[in-house]
N, C-alpha and C positions, 0 to 999 in steps of 0.2 A: 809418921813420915813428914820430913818439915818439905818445908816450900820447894828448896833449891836440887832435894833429891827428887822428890816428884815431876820439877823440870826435867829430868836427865832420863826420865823413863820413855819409854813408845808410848802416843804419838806424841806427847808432846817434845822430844830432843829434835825430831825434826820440824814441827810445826812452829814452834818459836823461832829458830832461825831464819824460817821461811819467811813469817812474818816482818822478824826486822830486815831482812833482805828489801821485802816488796816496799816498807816505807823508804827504806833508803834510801833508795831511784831516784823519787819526784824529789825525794829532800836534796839528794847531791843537782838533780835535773835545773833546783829553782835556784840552785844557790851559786852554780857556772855562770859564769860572766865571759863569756868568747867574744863579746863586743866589745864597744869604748863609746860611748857618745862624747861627742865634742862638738862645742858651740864657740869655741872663740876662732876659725875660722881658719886654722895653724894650718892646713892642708889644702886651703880652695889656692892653686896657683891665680886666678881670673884668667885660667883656657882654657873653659871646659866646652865637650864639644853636645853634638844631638841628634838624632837621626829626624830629618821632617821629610813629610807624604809628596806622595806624585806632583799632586796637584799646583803647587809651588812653580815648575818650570814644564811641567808637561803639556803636549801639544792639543786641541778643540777634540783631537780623533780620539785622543785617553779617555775622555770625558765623553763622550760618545759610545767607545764601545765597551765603557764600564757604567754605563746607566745612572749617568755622573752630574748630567749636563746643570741641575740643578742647584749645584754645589759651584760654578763658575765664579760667581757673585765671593766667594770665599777667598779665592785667589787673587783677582782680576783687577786689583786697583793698588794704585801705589798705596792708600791711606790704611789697608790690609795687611802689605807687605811691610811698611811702618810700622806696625804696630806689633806685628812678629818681633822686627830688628829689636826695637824698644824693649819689648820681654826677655829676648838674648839676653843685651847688653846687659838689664835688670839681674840677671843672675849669673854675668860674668859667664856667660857662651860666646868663644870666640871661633868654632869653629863649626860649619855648618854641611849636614850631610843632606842633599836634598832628593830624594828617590826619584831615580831612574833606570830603574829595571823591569820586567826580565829583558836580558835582551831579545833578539829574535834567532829561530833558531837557523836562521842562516850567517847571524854576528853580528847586525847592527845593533847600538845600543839604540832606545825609541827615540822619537821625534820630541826635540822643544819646541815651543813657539818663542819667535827668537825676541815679540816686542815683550811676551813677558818676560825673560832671561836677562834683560838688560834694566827693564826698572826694577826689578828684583835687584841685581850686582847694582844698582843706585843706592837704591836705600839699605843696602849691608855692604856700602862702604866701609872698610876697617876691619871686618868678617874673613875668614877664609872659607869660602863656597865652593865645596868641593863635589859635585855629583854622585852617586850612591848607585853605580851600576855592577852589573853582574848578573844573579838568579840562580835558580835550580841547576846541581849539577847535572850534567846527563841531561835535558830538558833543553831549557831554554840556552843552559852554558855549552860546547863542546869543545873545550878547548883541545883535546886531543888530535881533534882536527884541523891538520896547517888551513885549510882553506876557509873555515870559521873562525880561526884566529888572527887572519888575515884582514878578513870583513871585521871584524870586532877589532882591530886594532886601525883600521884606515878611518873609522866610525868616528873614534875617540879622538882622533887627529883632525879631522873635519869641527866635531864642537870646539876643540882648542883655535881652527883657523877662525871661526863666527866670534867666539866668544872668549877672546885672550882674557879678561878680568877670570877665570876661575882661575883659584889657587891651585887645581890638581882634582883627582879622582878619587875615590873610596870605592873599591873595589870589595864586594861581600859575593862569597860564594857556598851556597848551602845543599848538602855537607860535604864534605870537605876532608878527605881522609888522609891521616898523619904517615907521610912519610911520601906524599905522590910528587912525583918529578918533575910530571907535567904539568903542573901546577906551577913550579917553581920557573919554568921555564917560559910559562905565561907572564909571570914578573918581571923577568927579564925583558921579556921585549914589548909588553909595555911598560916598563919605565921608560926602555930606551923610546920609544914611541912620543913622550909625554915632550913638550917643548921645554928646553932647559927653565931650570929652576922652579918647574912645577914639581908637587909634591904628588907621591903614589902612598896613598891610606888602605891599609887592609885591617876588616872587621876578622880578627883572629879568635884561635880558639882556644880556651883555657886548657890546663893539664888533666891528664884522665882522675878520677876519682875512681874509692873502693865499691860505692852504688852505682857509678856508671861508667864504667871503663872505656865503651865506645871509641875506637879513632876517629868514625866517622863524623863524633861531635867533640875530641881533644886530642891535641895535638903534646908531644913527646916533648921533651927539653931540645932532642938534635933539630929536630922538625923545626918547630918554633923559635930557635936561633935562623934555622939556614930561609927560613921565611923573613924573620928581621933583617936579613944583608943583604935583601933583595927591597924594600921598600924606604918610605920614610916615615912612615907613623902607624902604632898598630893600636887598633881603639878592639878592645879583649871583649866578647860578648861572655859574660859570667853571670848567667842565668842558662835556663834549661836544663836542671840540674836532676831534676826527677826527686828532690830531697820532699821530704813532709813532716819535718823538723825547725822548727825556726831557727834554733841556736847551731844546729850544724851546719845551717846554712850559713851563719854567719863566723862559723870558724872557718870554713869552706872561703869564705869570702876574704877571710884578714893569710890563710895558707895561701891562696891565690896570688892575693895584692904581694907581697913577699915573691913569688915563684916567676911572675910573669913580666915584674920588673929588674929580678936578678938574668932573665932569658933573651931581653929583646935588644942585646948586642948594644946599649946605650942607645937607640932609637927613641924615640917620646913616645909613653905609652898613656893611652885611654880608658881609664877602667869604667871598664858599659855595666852602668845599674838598670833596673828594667821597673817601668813605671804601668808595664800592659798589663790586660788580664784577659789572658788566653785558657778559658773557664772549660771544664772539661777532657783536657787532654794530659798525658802521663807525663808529660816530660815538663810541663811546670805549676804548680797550683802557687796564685797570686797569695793566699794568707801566709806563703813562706816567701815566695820571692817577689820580693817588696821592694821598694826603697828605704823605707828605716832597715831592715835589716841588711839590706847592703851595704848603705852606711855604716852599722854600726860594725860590719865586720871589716872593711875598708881598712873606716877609723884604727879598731885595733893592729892590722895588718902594718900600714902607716907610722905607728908607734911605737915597734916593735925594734928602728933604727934610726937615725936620721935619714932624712927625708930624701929619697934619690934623686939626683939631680934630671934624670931620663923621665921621672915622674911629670907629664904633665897636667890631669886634673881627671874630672868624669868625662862619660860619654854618656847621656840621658835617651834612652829606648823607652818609647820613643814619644816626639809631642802631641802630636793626636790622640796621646791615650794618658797623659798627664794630667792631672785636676788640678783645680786651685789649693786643695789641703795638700795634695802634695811638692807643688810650687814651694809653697809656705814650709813643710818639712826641709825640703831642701835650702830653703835660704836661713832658717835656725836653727838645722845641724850640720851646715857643712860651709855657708858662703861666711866670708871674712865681713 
């Protein structure tokens, strides 16, 4: 019996195919390319935006009854705050998201202290410093409630009468389920809320995928249009993905970049890379959701047409949790 009929017998007809099946996998796994690295700089418009912490414009009580007080010295001087702008500017951040949430649950957003609020808007002259309020749905948000929407909207009005220099608000609200109304109606009246020619930013939500379908963390194509004609900029959180793939993550990332700037009605959109490591929990492990591979899936994403013009650059999630290697990533795979 030669060689190739002996193949064809029990077990072996089935255990050779089994085998070149199982090498297959990693062979076709290592050989996909869903990314693009790019280094000559064709996609950094120079406005990209960044989510920064409390501690930035928040008031002595933040730091007080978050066990904080020690960390004041962090904030608390122009040559600090300097020195933040200076690292923006250095990686082409022109838009600035500075945490102030949750609100309260009666609708105020928190207290600033108003001398740092102003040397802050000194030294990020040139900047669009837009405040990062909102919080937990149901919790700390209620916006179903006209009389919490009320307090939360006269709130918002009050920091615009102290502090005319901010470009607008950034509104993030988590989660967030596709298709609520009331939501949308929240939009409405603060926009109209906002003093002309400030901008309303919302932290939106990518399209559902086949491992996480969830509305409560993506929003629909009708959704996430009727969300865009209600604001003026929507910076996309694409992370949380629950993926444990790198490379699907970052096809994920380049199908996204595609989806969520054909959706947002010609609005300027932010595509948010996520630079944290929120270690232990299902919904994202840092060896896959990274910034190189957001990047590299962006990148492909990006490349896939000419460049949209609604496209305007990252949103980096967030800086307190960014190093210097990844500083450095970012200014060799993506800034011009």
């Amino acid at each position: 019996m030669n060689l190739w009929t002996k193949l064809k017998q029990p077990p072996w007809r089935t255990i050779v195919p089994g085998f070149c099946v199982l090498l297959l996998v990693p062979v076709c796994y290592w050989t996909w390319s869903p990314g693009l690295d790019v280094r000559d700089g064709r996609h950094d418009r120079n406005h990209n935006g960044i989510w920064i912490s409390h501690g930035w414009l928040g008031d002595d009580g933040w730091f007080i009854r978050n066990a904080k007080t020690n960390e004041l010295s962090h904030y608390r001087s122009r040559k600090v705050i300097r020195a933040l702008a200076t690292k923006f500017r250095e990686h082409h951040i022109t838009d600035v998201f500075p945490h102030l949430c949750p609100a309260d649950i009666e609708g105020p957003i928190p207290a600033v202290d108003a001398d740092q609020v102003e040397s802050f808007l000194d030294e990020f002259a040139g900047f669009r410093v837009m405040p990062w309020i909102g919080g937990p749905n149901g919790g700390a948000v209620r916006y179903r409630n006209e009389k919490w929407r009320q307090t939360f909207l006269t709130s918002v009005r009050k920091l615009f009468e102290v502090h005319p220099r901010f470009a607008g608000v950034h509104l993030n609200v988590e989660p967030l389920t596709s298709g609520d109304a009331d939501f949308l109606k929240l939009l409405e009246e603060l926009k109209a809320a906002l003093p002309p020619g400030k901008l309303l930013s919302i932290a939106a939500y990518p399209p559902p995928t086949q491992w996480q379908p969830s509305e409560e963390v993506h929003w629909s194509e009708d959704y996430f249009r009727q969300v865009a004609k209600r604001c003026d900029q929507l910076a996309v959180m694409m992370y949380d993905t629950s993926l444990r793939v790198p490379k699907l993550y970052q096809r994920l990332m380049a199908d996204w970049t595609t989806e969520v700037l054909a959706w947002s009605e010609g609005k300027p959109v932010l595509l948010g890379v996520p630079t944290y490591s929120d270690v232990g929990v299902e919904y994202h492990n840092p060896r896959v959701e990274n910034l190189r591979n957001a990047l590299l899936g962006i990148h492909r994403g990006l490349s896939r047409q000419s460049l949209p013009t609604n496209y305007q650059g990252l949103a980096v999630y967030c800086d307190w949790e960014t190093d210097e290697p990844e500083w450095r990533y970012f200014r060799e795979h993506f800034l011009k």
